[in-house]
C-alpha positions as CSV (number, residue, x, y, z in Angstrom):
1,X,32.1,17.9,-4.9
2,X,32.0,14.5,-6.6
3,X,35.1,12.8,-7.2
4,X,35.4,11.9,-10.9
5,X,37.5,9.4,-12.7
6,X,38.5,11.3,-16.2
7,X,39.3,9.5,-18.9
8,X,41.5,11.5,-21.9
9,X,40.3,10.9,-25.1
10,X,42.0,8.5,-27.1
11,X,42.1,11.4,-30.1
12,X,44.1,13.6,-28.1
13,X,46.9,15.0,-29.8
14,X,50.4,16.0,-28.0
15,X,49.9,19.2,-26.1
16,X,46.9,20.4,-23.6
17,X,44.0,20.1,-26.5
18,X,41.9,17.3,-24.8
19,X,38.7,16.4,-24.1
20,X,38.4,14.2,-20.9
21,X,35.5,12.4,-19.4
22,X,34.4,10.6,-16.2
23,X,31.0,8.3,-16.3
24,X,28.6,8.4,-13.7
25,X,25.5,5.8,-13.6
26,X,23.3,8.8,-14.5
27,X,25.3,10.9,-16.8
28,X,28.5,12.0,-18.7
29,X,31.7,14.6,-17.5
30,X,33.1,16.5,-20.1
31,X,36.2,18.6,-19.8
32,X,39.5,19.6,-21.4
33,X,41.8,19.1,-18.7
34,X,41.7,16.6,-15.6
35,X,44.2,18.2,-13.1
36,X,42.5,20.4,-12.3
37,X,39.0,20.4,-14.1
38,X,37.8,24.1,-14.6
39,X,34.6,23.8,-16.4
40,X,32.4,20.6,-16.5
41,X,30.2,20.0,-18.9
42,X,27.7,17.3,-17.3
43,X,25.0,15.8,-19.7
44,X,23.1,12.5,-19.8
45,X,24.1,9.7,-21.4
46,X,21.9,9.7,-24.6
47,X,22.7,13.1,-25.5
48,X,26.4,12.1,-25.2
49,X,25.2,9.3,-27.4
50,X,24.0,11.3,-30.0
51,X,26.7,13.9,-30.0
52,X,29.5,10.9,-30.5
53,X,27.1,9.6,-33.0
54,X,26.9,13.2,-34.8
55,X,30.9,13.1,-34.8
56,X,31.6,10.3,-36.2
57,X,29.0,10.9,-39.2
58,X,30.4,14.5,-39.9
59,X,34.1,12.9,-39.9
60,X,32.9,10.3,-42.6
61,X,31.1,12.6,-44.8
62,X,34.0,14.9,-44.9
């Protein structure tokens, strides 16, 4: 099992209700707790491109 470096996200309220990530050269971690990880979510790094991009449009238009 690959060792992964998470990062929280720095929208992360107080509480468990993260999202975490850990880069790899050929794709993107996604999780909502780092000790332990249950579920990754593993994508590559344009689709996590175009879901950050997606976020941040539907935040301004709101």
């Amino acid at each position: 099992m690959p060792t992964h470096r998470w990062q929280k996200s720095s929208y992360c309220q107080e509480g468990e209700a993260c999202v975490h990530i850990s880069v790899s050269p050929d794709s993107v971690h996604i999780t909502d707790r780092s000790d332990p990880p249950q579920v990754i979510l593993t994508t590559s790094h344009t689709a996590f491109r175009a879901l950050l991009s997606y976020a941040r449009s539907a935040t301004t238009a709101a």
